[in-house]
MIDOSE-1310 file (N, C-alpha, C; in nm, 2 decimals, decimal comma, always signed):
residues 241
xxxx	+1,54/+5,48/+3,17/+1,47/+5,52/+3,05/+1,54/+5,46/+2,93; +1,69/+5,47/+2,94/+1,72/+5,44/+2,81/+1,72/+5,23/+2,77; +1,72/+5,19/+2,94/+1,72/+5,05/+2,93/+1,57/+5,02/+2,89; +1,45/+5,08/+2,96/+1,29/+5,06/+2,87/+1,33/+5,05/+2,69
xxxx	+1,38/+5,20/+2,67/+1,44/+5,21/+2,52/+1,45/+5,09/+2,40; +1,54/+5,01/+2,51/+1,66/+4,92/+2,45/+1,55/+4,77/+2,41; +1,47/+4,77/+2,52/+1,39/+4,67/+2,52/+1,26/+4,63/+2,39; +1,25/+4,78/+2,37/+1,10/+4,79/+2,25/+1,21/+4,77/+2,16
xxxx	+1,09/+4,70/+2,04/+1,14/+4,66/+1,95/+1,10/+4,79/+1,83; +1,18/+4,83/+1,72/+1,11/+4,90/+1,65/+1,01/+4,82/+1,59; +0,90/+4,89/+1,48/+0,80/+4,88/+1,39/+0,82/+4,76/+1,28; +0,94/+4,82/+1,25/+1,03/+4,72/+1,12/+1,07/+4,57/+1,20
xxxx	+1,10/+4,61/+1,30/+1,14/+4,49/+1,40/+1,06/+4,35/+1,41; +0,96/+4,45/+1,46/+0,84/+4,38/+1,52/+0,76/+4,28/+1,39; +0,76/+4,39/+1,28/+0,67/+4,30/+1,20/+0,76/+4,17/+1,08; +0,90/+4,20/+1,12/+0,99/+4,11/+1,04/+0,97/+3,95/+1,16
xxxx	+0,96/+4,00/+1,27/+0,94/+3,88/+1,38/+0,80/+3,81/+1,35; +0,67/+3,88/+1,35/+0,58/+3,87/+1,31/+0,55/+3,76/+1,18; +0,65/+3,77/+1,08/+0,67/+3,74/+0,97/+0,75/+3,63/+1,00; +0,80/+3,62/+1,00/+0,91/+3,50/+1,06/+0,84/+3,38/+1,20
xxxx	+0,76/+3,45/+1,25/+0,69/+3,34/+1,33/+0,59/+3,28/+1,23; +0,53/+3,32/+1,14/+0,39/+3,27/+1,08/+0,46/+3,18/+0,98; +0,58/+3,21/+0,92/+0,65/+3,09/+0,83/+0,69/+2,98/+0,90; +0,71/+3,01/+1,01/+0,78/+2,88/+1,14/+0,60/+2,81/+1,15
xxxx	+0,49/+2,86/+1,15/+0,39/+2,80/+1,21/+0,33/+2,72/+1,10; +0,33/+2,83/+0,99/+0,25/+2,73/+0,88/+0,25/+2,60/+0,83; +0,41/+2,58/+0,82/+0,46/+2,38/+0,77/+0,35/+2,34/+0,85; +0,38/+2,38/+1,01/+0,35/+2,27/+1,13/+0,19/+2,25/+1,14
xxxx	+0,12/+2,42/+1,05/-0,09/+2,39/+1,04/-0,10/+2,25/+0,92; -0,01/+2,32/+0,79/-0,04/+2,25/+0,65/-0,01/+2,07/+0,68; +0,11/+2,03/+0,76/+0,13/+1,90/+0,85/+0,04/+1,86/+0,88; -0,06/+1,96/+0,99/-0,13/+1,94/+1,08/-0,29/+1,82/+0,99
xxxx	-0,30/+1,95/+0,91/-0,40/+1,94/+0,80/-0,40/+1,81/+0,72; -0,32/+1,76/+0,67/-0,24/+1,67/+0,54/-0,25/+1,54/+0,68; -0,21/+1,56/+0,81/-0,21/+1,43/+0,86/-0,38/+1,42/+0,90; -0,44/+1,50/+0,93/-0,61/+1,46/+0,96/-0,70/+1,39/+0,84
xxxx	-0,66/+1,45/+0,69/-0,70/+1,42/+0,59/-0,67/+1,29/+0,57; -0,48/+1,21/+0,56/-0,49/+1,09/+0,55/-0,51/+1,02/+0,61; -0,57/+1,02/+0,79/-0,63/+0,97/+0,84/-0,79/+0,94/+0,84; -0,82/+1,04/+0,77/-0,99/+1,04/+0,72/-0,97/+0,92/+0,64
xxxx	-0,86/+0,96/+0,48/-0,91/+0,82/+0,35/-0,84/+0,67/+0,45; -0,74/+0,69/+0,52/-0,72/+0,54/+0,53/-0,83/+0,47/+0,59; -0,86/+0,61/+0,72/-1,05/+0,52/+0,81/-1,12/+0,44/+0,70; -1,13/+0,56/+0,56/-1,22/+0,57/+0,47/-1,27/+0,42/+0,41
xxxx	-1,09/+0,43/+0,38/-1,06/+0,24/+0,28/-1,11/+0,14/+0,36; -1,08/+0,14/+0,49/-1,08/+0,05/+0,61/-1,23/-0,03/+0,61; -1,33/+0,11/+0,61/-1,44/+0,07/+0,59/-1,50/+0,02/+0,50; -1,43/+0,07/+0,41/-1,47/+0,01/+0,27/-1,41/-0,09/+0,21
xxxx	-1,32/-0,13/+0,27/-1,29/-0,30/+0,32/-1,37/-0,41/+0,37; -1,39/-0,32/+0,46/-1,52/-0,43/+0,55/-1,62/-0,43/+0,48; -1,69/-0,35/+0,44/-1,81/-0,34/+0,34/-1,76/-0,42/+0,21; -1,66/-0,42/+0,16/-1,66/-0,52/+0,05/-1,68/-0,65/+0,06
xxxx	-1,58/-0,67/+0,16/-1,59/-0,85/+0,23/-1,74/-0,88/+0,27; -1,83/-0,79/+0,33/-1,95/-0,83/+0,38/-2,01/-0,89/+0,24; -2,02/-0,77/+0,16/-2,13/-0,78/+0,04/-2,08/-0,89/-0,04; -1,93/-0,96/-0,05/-1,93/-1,09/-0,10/-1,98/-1,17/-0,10
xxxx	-1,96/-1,18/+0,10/-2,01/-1,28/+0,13/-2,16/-1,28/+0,16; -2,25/-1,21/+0,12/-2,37/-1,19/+0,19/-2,41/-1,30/+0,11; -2,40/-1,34/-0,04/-2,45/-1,43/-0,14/-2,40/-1,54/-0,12; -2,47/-1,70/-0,10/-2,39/-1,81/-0,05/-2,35/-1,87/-0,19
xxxx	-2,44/-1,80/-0,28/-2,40/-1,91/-0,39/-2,28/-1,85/-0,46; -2,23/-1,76/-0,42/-2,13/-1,68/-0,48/-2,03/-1,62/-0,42; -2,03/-1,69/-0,31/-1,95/-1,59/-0,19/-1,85/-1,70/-0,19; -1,73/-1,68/-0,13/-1,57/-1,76/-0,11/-1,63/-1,88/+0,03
xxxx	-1,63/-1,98/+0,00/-1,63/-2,14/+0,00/-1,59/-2,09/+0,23; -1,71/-2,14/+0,29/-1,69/-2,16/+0,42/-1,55/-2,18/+0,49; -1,51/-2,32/+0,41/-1,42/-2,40/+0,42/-1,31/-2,35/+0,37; -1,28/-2,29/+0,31/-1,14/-2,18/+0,24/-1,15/-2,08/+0,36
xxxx	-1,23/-2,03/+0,37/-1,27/-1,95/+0,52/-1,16/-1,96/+0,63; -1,25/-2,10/+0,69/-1,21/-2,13/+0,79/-1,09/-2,16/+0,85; -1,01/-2,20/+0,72/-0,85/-2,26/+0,71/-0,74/-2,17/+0,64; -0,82/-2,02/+0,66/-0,75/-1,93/+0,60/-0,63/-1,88/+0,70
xxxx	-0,50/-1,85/+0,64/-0,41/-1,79/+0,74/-0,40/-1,64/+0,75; -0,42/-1,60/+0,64/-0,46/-1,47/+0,62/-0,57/-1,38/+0,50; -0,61/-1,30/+0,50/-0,72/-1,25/+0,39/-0,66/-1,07/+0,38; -0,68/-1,06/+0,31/-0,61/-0,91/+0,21/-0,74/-0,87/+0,12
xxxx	-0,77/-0,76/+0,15/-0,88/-0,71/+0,08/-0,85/-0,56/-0,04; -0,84/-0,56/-0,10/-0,83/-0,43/-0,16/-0,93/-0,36/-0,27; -1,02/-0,29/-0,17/-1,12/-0,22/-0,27/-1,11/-0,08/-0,34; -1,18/-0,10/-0,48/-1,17/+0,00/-0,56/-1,06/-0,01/-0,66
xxxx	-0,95/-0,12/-0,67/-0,84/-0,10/-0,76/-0,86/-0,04/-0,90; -0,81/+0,02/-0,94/-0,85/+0,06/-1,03/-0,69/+0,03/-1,16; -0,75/+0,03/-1,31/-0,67/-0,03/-1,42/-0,70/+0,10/-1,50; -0,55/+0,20/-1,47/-0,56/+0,37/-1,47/-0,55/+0,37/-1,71
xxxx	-0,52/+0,27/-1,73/-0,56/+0,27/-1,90/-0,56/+0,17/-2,02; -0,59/+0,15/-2,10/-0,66/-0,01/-2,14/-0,56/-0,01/-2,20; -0,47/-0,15/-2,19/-0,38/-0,25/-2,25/-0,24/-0,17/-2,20; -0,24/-0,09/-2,08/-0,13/-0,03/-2,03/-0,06/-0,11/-1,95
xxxx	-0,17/-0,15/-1,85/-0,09/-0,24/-1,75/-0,08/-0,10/-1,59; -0,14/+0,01/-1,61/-0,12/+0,07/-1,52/-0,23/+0,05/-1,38; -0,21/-0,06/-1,34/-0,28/-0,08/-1,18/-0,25/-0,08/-1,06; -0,31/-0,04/-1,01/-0,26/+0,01/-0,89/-0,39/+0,02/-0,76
xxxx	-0,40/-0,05/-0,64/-0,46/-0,05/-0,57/-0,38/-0,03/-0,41; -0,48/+0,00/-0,29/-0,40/+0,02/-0,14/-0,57/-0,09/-0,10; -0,48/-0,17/+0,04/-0,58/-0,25/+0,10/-0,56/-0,28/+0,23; -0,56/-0,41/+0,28/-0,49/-0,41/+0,42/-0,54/-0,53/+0,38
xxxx	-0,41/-0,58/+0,50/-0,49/-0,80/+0,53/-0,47/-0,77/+0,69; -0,50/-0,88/+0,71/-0,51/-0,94/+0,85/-0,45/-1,08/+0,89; -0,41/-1,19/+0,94/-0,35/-1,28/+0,95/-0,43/-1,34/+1,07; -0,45/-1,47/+1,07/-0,47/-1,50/+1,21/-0,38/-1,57/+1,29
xxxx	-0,40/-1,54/+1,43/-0,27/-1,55/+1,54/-0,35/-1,63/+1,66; -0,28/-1,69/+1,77/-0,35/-1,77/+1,88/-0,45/-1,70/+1,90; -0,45/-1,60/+1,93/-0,54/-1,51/+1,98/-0,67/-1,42/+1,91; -0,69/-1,50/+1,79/-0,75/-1,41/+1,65/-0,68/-1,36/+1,57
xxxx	-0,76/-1,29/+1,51/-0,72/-1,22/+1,38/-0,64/-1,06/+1,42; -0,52/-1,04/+1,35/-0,45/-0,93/+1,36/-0,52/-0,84/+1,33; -0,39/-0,67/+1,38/-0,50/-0,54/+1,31/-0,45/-0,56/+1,17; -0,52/-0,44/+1,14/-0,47/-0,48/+0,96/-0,39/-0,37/+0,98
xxxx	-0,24/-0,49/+0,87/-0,17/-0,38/+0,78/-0,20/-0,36/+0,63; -0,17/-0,22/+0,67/-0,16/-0,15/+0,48/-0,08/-0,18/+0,42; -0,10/-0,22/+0,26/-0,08/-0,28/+0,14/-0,04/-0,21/+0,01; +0,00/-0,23/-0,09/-0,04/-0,17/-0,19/-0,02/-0,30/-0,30
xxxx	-0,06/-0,31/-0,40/-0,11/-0,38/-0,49/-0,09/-0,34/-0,70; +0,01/-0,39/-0,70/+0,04/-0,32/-0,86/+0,08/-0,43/-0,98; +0,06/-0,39/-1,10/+0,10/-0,46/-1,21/+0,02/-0,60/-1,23; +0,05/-0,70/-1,34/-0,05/-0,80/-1,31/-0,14/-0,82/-1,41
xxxx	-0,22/-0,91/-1,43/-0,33/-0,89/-1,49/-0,44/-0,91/-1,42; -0,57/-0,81/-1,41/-0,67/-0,85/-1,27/-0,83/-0,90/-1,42; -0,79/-0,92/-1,52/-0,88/-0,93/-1,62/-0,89/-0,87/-1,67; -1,01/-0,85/-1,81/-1,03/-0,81/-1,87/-1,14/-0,69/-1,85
xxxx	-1,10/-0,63/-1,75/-1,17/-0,49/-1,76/-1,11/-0,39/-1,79; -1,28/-0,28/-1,81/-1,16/-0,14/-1,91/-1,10/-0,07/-1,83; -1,02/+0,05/-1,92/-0,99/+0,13/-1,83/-1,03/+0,20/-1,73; -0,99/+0,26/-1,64/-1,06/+0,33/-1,53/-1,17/+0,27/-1,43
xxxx	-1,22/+0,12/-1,45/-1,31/+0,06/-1,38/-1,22/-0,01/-1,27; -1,33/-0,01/-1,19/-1,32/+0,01/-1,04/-1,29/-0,18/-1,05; -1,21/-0,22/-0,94/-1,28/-0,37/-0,91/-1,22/-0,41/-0,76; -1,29/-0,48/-0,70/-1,21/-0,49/-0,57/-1,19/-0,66/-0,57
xxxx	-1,03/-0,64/-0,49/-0,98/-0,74/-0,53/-1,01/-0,81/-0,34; -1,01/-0,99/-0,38/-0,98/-1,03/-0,20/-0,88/-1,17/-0,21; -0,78/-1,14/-0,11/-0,69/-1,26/-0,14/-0,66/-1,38/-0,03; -0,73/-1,47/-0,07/-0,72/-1,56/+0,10/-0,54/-1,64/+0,11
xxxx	-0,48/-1,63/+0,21/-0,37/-1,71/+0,17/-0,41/-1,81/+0,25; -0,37/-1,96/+0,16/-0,39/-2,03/+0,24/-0,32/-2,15/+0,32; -0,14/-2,11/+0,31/-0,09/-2,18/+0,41/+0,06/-2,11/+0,45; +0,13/-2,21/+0,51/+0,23/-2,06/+0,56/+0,36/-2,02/+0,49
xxxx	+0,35/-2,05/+0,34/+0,46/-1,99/+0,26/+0,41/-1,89/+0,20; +0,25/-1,88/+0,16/+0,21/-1,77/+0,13/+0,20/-1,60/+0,25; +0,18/-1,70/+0,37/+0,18/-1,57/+0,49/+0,35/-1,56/+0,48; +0,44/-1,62/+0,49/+0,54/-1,58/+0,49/+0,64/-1,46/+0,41
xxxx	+0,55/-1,51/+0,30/+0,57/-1,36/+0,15/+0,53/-1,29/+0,19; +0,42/-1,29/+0,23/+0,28/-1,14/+0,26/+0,40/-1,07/+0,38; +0,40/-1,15/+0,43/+0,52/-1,08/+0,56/+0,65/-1,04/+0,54; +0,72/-1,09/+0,40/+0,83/-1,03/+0,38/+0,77/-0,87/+0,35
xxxx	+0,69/-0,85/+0,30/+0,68/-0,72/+0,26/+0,70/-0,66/+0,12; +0,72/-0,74/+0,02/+0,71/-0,77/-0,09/+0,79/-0,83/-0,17; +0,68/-0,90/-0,25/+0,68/-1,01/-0,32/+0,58/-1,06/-0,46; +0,60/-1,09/-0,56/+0,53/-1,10/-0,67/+0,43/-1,24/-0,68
xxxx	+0,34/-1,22/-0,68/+0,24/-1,37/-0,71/+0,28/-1,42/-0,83; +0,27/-1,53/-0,82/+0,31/-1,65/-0,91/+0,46/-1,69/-0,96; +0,56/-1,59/-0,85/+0,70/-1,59/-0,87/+0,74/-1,64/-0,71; +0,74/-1,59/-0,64/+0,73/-1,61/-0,50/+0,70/-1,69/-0,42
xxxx	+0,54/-1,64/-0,47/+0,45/-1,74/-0,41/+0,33/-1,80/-0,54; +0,29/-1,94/-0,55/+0,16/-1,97/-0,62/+0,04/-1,89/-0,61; -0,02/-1,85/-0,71/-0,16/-1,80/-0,68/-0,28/-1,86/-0,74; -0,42/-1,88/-0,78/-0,47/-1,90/-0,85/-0,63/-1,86/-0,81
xxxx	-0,73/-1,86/-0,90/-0,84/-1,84/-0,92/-0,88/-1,89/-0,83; -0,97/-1,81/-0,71/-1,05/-1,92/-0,62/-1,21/-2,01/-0,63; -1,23/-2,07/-0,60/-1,36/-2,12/-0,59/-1,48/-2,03/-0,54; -1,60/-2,03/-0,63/-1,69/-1,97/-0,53/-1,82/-2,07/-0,50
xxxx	-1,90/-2,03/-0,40/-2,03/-2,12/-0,39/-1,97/-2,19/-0,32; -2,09/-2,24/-0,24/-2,13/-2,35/-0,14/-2,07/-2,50/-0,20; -2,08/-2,54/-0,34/-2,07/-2,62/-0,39/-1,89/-2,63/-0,43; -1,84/-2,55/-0,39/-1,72/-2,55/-0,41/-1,62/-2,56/-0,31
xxxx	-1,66/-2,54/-0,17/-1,59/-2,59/-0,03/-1,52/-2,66/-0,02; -1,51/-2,80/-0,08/-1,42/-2,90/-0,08/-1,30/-2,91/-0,23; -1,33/-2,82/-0,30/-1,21/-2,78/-0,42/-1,08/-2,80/-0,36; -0,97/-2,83/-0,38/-0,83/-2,80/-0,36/-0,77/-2,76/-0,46
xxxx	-0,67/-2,67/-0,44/-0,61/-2,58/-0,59/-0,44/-2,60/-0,52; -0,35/-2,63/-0,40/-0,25/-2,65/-0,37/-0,21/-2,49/-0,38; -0,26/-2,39/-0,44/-0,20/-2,28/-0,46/-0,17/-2,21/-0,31; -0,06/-2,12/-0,32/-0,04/-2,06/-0,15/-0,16/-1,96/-0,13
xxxx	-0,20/-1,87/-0,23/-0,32/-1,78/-0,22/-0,42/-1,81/-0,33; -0,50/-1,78/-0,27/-0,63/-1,78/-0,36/-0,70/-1,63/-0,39; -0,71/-1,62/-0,52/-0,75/-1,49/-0,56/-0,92/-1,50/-0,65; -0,96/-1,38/-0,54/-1,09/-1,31/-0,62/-1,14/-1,16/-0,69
xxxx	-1,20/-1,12/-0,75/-1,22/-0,98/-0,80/-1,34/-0,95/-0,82; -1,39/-0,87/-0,81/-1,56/-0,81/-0,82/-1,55/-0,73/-0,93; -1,61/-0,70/-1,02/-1,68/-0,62/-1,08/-1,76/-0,57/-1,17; -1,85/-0,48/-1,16/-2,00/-0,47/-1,21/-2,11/-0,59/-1,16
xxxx	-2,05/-0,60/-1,04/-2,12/-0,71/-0,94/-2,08/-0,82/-0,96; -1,97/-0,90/-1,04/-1,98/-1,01/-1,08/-1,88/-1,03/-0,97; -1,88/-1,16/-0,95/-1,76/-1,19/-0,86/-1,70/-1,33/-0,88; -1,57/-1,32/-0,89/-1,55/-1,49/-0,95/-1,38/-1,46/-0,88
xxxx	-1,33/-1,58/-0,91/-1,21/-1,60/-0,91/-1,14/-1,55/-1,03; -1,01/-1,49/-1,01/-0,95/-1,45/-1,09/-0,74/-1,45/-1,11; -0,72/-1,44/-1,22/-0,55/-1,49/-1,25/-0,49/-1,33/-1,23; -0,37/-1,36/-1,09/-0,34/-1,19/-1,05/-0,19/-1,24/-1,08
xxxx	-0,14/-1,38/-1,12/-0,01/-1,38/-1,20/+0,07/-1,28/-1,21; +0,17/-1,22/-1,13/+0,27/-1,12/-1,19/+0,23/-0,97/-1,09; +0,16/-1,00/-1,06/+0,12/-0,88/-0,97/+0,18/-0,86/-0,83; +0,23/-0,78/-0,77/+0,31/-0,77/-0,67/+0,26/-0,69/-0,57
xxxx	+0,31/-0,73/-0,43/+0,24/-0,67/-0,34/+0,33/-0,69/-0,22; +0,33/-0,51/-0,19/+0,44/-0,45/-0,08/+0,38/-0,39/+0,02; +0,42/-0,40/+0,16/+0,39/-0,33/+0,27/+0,38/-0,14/+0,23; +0,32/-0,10/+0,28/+0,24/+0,05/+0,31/+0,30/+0,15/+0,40
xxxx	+0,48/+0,13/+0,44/+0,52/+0,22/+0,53/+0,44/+0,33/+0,63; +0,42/+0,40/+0,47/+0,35/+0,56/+0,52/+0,20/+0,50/+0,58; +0,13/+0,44/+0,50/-0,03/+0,39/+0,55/-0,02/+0,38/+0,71; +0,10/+0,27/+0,70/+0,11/+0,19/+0,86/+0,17/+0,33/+0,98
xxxx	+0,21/+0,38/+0,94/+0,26/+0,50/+1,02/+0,16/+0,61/+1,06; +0,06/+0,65/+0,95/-0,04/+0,69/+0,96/-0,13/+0,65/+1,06; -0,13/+0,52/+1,03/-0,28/+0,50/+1,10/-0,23/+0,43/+1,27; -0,09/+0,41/+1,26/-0,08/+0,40/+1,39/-0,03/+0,49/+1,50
xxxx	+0,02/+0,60/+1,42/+0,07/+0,72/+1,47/+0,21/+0,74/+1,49; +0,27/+0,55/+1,46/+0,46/+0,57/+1,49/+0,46/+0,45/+1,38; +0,65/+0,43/+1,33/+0,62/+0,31/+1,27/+0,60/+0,19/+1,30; +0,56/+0,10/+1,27/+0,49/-0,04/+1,25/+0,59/-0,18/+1,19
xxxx	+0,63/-0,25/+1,18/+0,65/-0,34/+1,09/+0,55/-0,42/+1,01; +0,60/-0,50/+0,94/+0,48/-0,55/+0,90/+0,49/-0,68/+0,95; +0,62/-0,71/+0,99/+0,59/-0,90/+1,03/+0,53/-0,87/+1,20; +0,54/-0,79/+1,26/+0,46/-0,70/+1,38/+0,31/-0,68/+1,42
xxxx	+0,21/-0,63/+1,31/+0,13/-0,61/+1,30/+0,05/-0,76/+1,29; +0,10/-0,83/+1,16/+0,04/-0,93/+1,13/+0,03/-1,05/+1,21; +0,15/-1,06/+1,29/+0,17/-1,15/+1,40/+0,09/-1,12/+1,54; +0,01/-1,01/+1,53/-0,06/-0,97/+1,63/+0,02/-0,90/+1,74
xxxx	+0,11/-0,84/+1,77/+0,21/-0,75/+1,82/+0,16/-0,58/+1,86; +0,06/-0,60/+1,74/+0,02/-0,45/+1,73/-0,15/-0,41/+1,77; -0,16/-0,36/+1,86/-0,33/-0,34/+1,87/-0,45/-0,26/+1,77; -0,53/-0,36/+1,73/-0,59/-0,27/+1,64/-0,67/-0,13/+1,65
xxxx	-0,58/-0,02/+1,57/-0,70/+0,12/+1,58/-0,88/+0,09/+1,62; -0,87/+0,22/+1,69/-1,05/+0,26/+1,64/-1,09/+0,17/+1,53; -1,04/+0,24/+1,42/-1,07/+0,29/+1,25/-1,04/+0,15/+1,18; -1,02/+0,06/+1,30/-0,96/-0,12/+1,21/-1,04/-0,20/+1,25
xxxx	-1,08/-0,17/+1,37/-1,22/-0,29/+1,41/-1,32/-0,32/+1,36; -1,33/-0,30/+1,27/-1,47/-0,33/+1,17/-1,40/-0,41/+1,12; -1,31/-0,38/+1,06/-1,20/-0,43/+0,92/-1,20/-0,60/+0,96; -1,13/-0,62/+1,09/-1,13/-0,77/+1,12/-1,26/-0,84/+1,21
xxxx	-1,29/-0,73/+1,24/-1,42/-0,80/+1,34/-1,49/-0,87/+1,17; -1,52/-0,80/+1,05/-1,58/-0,86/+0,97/-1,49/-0,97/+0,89; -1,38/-0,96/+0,92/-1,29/-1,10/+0,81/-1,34/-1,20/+0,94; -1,34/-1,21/+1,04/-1,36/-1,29/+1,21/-1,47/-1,33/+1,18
xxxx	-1,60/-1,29/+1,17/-1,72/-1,28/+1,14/-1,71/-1,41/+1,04; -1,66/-1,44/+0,88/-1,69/-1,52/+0,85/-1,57/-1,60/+0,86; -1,46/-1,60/+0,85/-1,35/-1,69/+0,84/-1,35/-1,75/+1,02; -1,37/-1,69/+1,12/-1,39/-1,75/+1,25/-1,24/-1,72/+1,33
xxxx	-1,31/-1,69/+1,45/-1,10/-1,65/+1,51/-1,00/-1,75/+1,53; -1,07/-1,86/+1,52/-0,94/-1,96/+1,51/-1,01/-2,08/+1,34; -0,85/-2,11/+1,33/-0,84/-2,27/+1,23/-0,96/-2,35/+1,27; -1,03/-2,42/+1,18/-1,09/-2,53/+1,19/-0,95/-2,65/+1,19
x	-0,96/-2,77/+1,28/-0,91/-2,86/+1,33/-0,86/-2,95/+1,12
């Protein structure tokens, strides 16, 4: 009897345990919660990556040059950037690129995109930016993991239209921007752009590198197949000759 005794817990016991397990549990729901969510926006971007690149290129007379396409080493998309106050300089965008490898185009790694000038738009407008690099000192930056355009590496305004395929600019990347539908080539001078730790960890469930990903090392998510199946789609899985 008295060992039964020894075993119950009192009232006060019981509900201080009670209490002490639900603080142990909650981090691990709020975790739980906070990782499904930024798995939703990264899917989110992903798609809305792909969907930017399509809708560029759907217009031939205005869409990024076949030929820049085809001889691309890598393409970086980042939609929705936004320029958070006028004449601040506060910009800031997340995107992903892809690189191509023997085997096609890599999954995408996550980006982020800051400072710079993306033009003359106002505050708080949206613009989505697309960056083709086009030889391997520019993939080589992209792969250090950051690095400033026009310090690092050359950048400049790209060509658009059909009529513009045979342009050469010698630049390592070629930069474009959308907005209010307009879409042209644009000066990202000064703007810098660093790997996504947390993004890439996120979306792959462990960490990532970035010279890893991009070299094709890493298999693309669910949530990324659209992403390069549509840079593939028009740039092609391999170099033109």
């Amino acid at each position: 009897m008295l060992k039964t005794r020894a075993l119950l817990c009192r009232p006060g016991q019981f509900a201080v345990a009670v209490v002490s397990m639900l603080s142990m549990l909650m981090p691990i729901a709020a975790w739980s919660a906070d990782s499904g969510k930024d798995q939703t926006e990264i899917s989110s971007r992903l798609a809305e990556s792909a969907k930017v690149f399509d809708q560029v290129m759907a217009s031939r007379k205005r869409a990024i040059p076949e030929g820049i396409l085809r001889h691309a080493k890598c393409v970086a998309i980042f939609p929705s950037t936004v320029q958070v106050a006028v004449l601040v300089g506060g910009k800031h965008g997340k995107g992903f690129a892809t690189c191509r490898t023997t085997s096609g185009w890599s999954a995408p790694a996550p980006l982020d995109i800051s400072g710079g000038s993306w033009g003359a738009q106002l505050g708080g407008q949206e613009v989505d930016l697309v960056l083709v690099v086009t030889d391997d000192k520019g993939m080589q930056q992209l792969e250090s993991g950051k690095f400033k355009m026009g310090i690092e590496a050359s950048i400049a305004g790209g060509p658009v239209g059909e009529q513009a395929a045979t342009v050469t600019t010698g630049a390592d990347i070629l930069s474009y921007s959308r907005a209010r539908g307009l879409f042209a080539g644009t000066n990202l001078n000064g703007s810098a752009i660093t790997e996504d730790e947390d993004d890439a960890r996120r979306l792959y469930g462990s960490p990532r590198s970035l010279p890893d990903i991009l070299a094709g090392r890493t298999i693309a998510p669910d949530a990324g197949r659209s992403f390069v199946n549509e840079v593939a789609k028009y740039a092609g899985p391999f170099p033109q000759k």
